[in-house]
C-alpha positions in Angstrom: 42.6 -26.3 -29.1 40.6 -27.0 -32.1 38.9 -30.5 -32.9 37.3 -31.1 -36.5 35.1 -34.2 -37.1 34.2 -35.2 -40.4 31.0 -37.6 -41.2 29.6 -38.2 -44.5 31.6 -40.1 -46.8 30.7 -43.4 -48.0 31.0 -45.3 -50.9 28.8 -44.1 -54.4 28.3 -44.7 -58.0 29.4 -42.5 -60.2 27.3 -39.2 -60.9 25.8 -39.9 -57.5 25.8 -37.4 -54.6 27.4 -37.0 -51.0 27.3 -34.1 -48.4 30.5 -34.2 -46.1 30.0 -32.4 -42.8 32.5 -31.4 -40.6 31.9 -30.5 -36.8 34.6 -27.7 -35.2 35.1 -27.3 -31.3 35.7 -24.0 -30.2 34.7 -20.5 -30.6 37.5 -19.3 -33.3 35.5 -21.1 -36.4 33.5 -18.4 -37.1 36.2 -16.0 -37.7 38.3 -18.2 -40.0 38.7 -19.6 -43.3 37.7 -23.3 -43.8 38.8 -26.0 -46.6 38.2 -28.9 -48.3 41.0 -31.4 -49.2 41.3 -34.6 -50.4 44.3 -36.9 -51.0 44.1 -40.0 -53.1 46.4 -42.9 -52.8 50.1 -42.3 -54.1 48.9 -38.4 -54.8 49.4 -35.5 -52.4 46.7 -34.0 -50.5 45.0 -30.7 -52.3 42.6 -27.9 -51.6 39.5 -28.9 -53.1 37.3 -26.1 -51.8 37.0 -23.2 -49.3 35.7 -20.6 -47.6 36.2 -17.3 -46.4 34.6 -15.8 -42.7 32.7 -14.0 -45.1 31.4 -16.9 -47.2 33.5 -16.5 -50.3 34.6 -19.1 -51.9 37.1 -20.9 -54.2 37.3 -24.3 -56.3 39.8 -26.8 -57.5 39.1 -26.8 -60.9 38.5 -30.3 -61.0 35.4 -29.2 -59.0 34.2 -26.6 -60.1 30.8 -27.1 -60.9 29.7 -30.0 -59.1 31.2 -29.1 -55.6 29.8 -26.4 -53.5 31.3 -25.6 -50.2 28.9 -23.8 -47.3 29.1 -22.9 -43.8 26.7 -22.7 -40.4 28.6 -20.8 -37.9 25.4 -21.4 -35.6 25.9 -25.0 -35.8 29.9 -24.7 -36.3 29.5 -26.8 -38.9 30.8 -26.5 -43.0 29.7 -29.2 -45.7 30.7 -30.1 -49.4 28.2 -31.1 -51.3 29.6 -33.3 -53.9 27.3 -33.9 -57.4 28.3 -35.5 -60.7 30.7 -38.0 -58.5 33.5 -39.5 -60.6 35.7 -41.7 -59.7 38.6 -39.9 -59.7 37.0 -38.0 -56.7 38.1 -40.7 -55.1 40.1 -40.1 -52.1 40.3 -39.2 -48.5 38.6 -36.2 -47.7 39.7 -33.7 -44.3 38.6 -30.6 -43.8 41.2 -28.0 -41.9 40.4 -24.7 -40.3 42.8 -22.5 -42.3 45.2 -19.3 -40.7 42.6 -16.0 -40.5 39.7 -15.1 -42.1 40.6 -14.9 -45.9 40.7 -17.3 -48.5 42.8 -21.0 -47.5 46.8 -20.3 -48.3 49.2 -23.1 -46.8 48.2 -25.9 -44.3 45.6 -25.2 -42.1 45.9 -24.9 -38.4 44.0 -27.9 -37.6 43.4 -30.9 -39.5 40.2 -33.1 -39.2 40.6 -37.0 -39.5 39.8 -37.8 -42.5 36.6 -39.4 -44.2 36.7 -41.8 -47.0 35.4 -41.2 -50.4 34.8 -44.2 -52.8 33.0 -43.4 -56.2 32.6 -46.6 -58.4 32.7 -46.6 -62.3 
Protein backbone atom coordinates (compact mmCIF):
# COMPACT_ATOMS: atom_id res chain seq x y z
CA UNK A 1 0.00 0.00 0.00
CA UNK A 2 0.83 3.36 -1.23
CA UNK A 3 -0.09 6.70 0.75
CA UNK A 4 0.56 10.20 -1.09
CA UNK A 5 0.27 13.48 0.91
CA UNK A 6 0.16 16.67 -0.69
CA UNK A 7 1.08 20.10 1.14
CA UNK A 8 1.61 23.35 -0.50
CA UNK A 9 -1.34 24.85 -1.86
CA UNK A 10 -2.84 27.95 -0.65
CA UNK A 11 -4.40 30.74 -1.89
CA UNK A 12 -2.28 33.51 -4.43
CA UNK A 13 -2.49 36.46 -6.59
CA UNK A 14 -2.08 36.07 -9.85
CA UNK A 15 1.47 35.76 -11.47
CA UNK A 16 2.54 34.66 -7.95
CA UNK A 17 4.25 31.37 -7.17
CA UNK A 18 3.54 27.99 -5.18
CA UNK A 19 5.64 24.81 -4.81
CA UNK A 20 3.23 21.64 -4.19
CA UNK A 21 5.03 18.75 -2.45
CA UNK A 22 3.76 15.50 -2.27
CA UNK A 23 5.20 12.83 0.28
CA UNK A 24 4.89 8.76 -0.98
CA UNK A 25 5.02 5.81 1.50
CA UNK A 26 6.66 2.93 0.39
CA UNK A 27 9.59 1.74 -1.44
CA UNK A 28 7.97 1.42 -5.24
CA UNK A 29 8.24 5.43 -5.83
CA UNK A 30 11.39 5.37 -7.10
CA UNK A 31 10.70 3.02 -9.84
CA UNK A 32 7.49 4.72 -11.11
CA UNK A 33 6.10 7.49 -13.00
CA UNK A 34 4.58 10.38 -10.98
CA UNK A 35 1.80 13.18 -12.01
CA UNK A 36 0.34 16.19 -11.50
CA UNK A 37 -3.43 16.77 -11.82
CA UNK A 38 -5.74 19.25 -11.13
CA UNK A 39 -9.55 19.35 -11.35
CA UNK A 40 -11.52 22.61 -11.23
CA UNK A 41 -15.05 22.83 -10.23
CA UNK A 42 -17.67 21.44 -12.92
CA UNK A 43 -14.41 20.31 -15.08
CA UNK A 44 -12.75 16.86 -15.07
CA UNK A 45 -9.63 16.16 -13.49
CA UNK A 46 -6.33 16.38 -16.04
CA UNK A 47 -2.66 15.50 -16.16
CA UNK A 48 -1.06 18.66 -15.58
CA UNK A 49 2.59 17.37 -15.35
CA UNK A 50 4.73 14.31 -14.95
CA UNK A 51 7.54 12.41 -14.65
CA UNK A 52 9.20 9.48 -15.69
CA UNK A 53 11.74 7.04 -13.19
CA UNK A 54 14.18 8.50 -15.25
CA UNK A 55 13.20 12.22 -14.78
CA UNK A 56 11.63 12.95 -18.14
CA UNK A 57 9.01 14.90 -18.25
CA UNK A 58 5.71 16.15 -19.92
CA UNK A 59 3.34 19.31 -19.73
CA UNK A 60 -0.29 20.17 -20.25
CA UNK A 61 0.00 22.70 -22.51
CA UNK A 62 -1.72 25.10 -20.51
CA UNK A 63 1.50 24.76 -18.42
CA UNK A 64 3.98 24.67 -20.23
CA UNK A 65 6.31 27.19 -19.35
CA UNK A 66 5.51 28.21 -16.04
CA UNK A 67 5.10 24.69 -14.39
CA UNK A 68 8.06 22.42 -13.79
CA UNK A 69 7.63 19.09 -12.27
CA UNK A 70 10.83 17.46 -10.17
CA UNK A 71 11.57 14.54 -8.10
CA UNK A 72 13.73 13.45 -4.76
CA UNK A 73 13.62 9.77 -4.59
CA UNK A 74 16.01 10.27 -1.43
CA UNK A 75 13.27 12.16 0.25
CA UNK A 76 10.29 10.26 -1.75
CA UNK A 77 9.11 13.30 -2.40
CA UNK A 78 8.01 15.19 -6.10
CA UNK A 79 7.00 18.98 -6.28
CA UNK A 80 5.39 21.41 -8.96
CA UNK A 81 6.57 24.56 -8.97
CA UNK A 82 3.86 26.73 -10.23
CA UNK A 83 5.09 30.47 -11.69
CA UNK A 84 3.06 33.00 -13.66
CA UNK A 85 -0.23 31.78 -11.58
CA UNK A 86 -3.52 32.57 -13.33
CA UNK A 87 -6.49 32.15 -12.23
CA UNK A 88 -7.66 29.61 -14.23
CA UNK A 89 -4.97 27.40 -12.50
CA UNK A 90 -7.47 27.33 -10.17
CA UNK A 91 -8.40 24.01 -8.92
CA UNK A 92 -7.70 21.04 -6.87
CA UNK A 93 -4.44 19.65 -7.23
CA UNK A 94 -3.50 15.53 -6.48
CA UNK A 95 -0.71 14.04 -7.35
CA UNK A 96 -0.96 9.97 -8.34
CA UNK A 97 1.88 7.47 -8.56
CA UNK A 98 1.17 6.36 -12.19
CA UNK A 99 1.38 2.30 -13.56
CA UNK A 100 5.48 1.63 -14.29
CA UNK A 101 8.24 3.64 -14.99
CA UNK A 102 7.31 5.54 -18.21
CA UNK A 103 5.59 8.54 -18.90
CA UNK A 104 1.73 8.88 -16.94
CA UNK A 105 -1.05 7.02 -19.35
CA UNK A 106 -4.48 6.39 -17.59
CA UNK A 107 -5.27 6.79 -13.78
CA UNK A 108 -2.66 6.33 -11.50
CA UNK A 109 -2.40 3.60 -9.02
CA UNK A 110 -2.76 5.70 -6.11
CA UNK A 111 -4.24 8.94 -5.67
CA UNK A 112 -3.12 11.62 -3.09
CA UNK A 113 -5.89 13.77 -1.30
CA UNK A 114 -5.98 16.64 -2.84
CA UNK A 115 -4.59 20.27 -2.08
CA UNK A 116 -6.41 23.34 -2.91
CA UNK A 117 -5.27 25.93 -5.33
CA UNK A 118 -6.89 29.47 -5.37
CA UNK A 119 -5.16 32.11 -7.68
CA UNK A 120 -7.07 35.52 -7.45
CA UNK A 121 -7.37 38.06 -10.40
Amino acid sequence: QVQLVESGGGLVQAGGSLRLSCAASGSIFSFNAMGWYRQAPGKQRELVASITSGRSTNYADSVKGRFTISRDNARNTVYLHMNSLKPDDTAVYYCGLCAGSGPCSGNPLYWGQGTQVTVSS
